[in-house]
C-alpha positions as CSV (number, residue, x, y, z in Angstrom):
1,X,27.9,24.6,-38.1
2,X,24.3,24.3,-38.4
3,X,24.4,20.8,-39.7
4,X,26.5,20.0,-36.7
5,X,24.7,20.9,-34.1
6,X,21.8,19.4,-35.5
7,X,23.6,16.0,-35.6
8,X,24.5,16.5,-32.0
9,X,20.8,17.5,-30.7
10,X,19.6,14.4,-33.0
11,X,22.5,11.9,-31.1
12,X,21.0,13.5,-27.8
13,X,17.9,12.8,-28.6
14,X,18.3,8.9,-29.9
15,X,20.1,8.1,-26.5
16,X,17.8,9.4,-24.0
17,X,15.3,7.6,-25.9
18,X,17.4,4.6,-25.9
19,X,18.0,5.0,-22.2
20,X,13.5,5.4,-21.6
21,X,13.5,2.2,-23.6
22,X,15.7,0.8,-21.5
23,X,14.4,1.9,-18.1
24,X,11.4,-0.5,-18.1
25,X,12.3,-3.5,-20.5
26,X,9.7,-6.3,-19.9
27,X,10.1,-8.6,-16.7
28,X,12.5,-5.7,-15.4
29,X,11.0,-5.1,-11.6
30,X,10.9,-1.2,-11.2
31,X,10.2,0.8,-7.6
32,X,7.2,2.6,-7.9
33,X,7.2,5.2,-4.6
34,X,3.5,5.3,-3.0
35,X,2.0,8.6,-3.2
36,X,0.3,9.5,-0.1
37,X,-2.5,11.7,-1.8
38,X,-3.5,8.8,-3.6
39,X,-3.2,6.0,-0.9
40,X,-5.7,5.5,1.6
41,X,-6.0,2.4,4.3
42,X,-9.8,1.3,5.2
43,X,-10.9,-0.8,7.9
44,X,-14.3,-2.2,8.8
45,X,-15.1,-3.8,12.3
46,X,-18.6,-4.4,13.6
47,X,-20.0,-2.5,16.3
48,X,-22.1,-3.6,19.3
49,X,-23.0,-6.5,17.5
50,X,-24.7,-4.8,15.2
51,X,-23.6,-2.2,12.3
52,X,-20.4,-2.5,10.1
53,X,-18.6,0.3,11.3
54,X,-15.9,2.0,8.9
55,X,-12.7,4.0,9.5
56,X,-9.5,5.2,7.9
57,X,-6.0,6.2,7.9
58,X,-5.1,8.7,5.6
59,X,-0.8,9.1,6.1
60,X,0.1,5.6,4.0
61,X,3.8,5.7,2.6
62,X,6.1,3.1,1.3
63,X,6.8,1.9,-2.1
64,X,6.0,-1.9,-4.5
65,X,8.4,-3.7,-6.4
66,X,7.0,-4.8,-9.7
67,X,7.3,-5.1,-13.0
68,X,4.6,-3.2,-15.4
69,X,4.2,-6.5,-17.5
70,X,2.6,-8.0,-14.3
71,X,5.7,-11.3,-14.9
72,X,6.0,-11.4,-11.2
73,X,4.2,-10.7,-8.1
74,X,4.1,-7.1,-6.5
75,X,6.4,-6.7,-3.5
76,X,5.2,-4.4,-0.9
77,X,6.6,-2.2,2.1
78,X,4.1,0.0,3.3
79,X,3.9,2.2,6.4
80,X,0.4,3.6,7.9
81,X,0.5,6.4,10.5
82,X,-1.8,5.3,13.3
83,X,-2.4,9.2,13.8
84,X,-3.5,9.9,10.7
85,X,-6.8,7.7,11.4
86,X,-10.3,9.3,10.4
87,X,-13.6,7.9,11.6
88,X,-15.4,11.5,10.6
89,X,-15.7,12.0,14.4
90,X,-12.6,13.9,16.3
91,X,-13.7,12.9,19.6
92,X,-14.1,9.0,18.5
93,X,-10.7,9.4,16.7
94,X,-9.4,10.3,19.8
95,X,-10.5,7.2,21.7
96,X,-9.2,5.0,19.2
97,X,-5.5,6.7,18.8
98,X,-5.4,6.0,23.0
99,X,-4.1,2.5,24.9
100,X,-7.0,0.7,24.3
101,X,-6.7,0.8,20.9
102,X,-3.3,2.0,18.3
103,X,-1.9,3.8,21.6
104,X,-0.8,5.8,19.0
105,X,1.5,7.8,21.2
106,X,3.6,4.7,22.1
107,X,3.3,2.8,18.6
108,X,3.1,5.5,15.8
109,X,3.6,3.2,12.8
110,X,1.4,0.3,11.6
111,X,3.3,-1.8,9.1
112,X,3.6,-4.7,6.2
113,X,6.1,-6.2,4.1
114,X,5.6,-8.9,1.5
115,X,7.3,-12.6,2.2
116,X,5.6,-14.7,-1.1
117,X,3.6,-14.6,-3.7
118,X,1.0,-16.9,-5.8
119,X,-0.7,-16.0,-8.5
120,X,-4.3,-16.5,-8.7
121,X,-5.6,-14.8,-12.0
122,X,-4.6,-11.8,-14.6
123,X,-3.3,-9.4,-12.6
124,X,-4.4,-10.8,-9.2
125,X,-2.0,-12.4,-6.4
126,X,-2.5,-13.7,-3.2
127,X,-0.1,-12.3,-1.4
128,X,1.6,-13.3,2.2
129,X,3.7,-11.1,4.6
130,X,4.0,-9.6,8.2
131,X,2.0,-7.3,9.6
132,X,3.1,-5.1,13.0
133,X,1.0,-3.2,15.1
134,X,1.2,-2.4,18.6
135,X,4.6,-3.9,18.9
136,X,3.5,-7.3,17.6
137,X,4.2,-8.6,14.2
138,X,2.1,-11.4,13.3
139,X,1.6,-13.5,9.6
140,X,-1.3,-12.6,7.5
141,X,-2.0,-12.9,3.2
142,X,-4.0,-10.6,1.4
143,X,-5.9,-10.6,-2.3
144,X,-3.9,-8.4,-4.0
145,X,-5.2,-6.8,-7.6
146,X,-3.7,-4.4,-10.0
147,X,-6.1,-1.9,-10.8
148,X,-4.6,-0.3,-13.6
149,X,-0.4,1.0,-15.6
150,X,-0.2,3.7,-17.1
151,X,2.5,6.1,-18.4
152,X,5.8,5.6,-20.5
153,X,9.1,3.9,-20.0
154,X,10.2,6.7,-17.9
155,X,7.5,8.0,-16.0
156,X,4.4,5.8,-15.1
157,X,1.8,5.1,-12.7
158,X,0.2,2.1,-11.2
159,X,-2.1,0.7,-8.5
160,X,-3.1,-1.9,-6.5
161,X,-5.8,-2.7,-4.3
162,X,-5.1,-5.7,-1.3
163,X,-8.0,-6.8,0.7
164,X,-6.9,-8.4,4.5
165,X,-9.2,-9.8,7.3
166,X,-7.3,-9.8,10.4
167,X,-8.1,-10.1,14.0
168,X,-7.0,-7.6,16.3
169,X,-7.4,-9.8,20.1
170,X,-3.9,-11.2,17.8
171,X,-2.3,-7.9,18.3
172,X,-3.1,-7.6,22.2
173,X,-6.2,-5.3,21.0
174,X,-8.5,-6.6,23.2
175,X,-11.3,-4.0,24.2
176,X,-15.0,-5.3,23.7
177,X,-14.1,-8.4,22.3
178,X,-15.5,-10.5,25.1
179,X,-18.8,-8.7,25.7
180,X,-19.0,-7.9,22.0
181,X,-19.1,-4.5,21.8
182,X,-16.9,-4.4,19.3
183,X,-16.1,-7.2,16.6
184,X,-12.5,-9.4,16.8
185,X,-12.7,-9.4,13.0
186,X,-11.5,-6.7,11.1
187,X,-11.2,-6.2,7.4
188,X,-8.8,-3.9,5.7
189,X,-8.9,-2.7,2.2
190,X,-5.5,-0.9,1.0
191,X,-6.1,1.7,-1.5
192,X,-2.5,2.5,-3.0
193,X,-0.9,4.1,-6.4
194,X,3.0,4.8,-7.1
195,X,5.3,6.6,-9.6
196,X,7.8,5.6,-10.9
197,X,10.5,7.6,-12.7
198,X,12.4,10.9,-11.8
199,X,11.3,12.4,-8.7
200,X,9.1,9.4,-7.6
C-alpha cells in the first residue's frame, strides 16, 4: 500500500512539474497582471518658465503581454486614475484634478494601449500606441525597457520602465500654455511590474 501511494504522490508530482514547464516555454507570450503597489506614473512639466516641476499618480492598473525570453515586444494596456495624482501638496492636487486640468470628476481614467513595436537594443523597444485623456485619444511612442524577470515557470515577476514626452495643448489642456506659466511639454516616466501565475 505504501509503495502505491508513493507511486501516486511521485506521478503527481512529475505532472505538475511537467505542466510549470509547460506554462512558460520560450517565445510563449504570458499576461503578467500590473500590481498597483509596485506601479507608479511620473510626470514632469516646467513651471513659470522656470523649474522642472514633478508629480504623480499612484492608482496604475492593467496588465503586458510578453514573453520572459524578451522574443517579442511587450504589449501594454494600462489604466491610470487621474484621482490618484500626488504633487505632495493637497491643495495643488486639487487644482490640478479640476477642469482646467484632468477634470477628474468628468474623465476619471487616463489610458494607453500598444499598436507596434520595434526593437531598438537587448531588452529595449520603441514602442507606439494610443494615449486618451480628457476624452481625446491621440498617437504617441515611448522607449520602453525591461528592467528585470524573475521567478519560475509558474510564478514570476517582471518590469518595465517606458519613457513618453507628450504635449498636453494636444489633449485640449490648455491653461498657461500661452503666457507660459506652465510648459506644453510634458514628460512621463511609467514605473510598472507584473505577476504572472495563480492569483496574478
Amino acid at each position: 500500500m505504501r509503495r502505491i501511494i508513493g507511486s501516486v504522490l511521485l506521478l503527481a508530482v512529475l505532472a505538475c512539474s511537467a505542466l510549470a514547464v509547460g506554462t512558460a516555454r520560450q517565445g510563449d507570450a504570458e499576461v503578467w497582471k500590473l500590481d498597483p503597489v509596485h506601479c507608479a506614473a511620473m510626470f514632469r512639466v516646467q513651471h513659470a518658465g522656470a523649474g522642472q516641476f514633478w508629480g504623480r499618480f499612484n492608482d496604475v492598473t492593467g496588465a503586458v503581454t510578453w514573453p520572459r525570453d524578451d522574443s517579442t515586444a511587450p504589449e501594454f494596456d494600462v489604466t491610470v486614475k487621474t484621482k490618484s495624482i500626488d504633487t505632495g501638496t493637497a491643495k495643488l492636487d486639487r487644482s490640478l484634478q479640476g477642469p482646467d486640468f484632468f477634470n477628474a470628476i468628468e474623465f476619471d481614467t487616463i489610458s494607453f494601449k500598444s499598436t507596434s513595436a520595434s526593437r531598438v537594443g537587448e531588452h529595449k523597444w520603441i514602442v507606439k500606441g494610443n494615449l486618451t485623456m480628457l476624452g481625446k485619444t491621440e498617437p504617441i511612442e515611448a522607449a520602453v525597457e525591461v528592467t528585470g524577470v524573475i521567478g519560475n515557470p509558474v510564478v514570476a515577476k517582471a518590469g518595465w520602465e517606458a519613457i513618453f514626452t507628450m504635449y498636453r495643448s494636444d489633449f485640449g489642456m490648455q491653461w498657461g500654455v500661452e503666457n507660459g506659466a506652465l510648459g506644453d511639454e510634458v514628460k512621463l516616466i511609467i514605473a510598472l511590474e507584473g505577476d504572472t501565475g495563480p492569483g496574478a
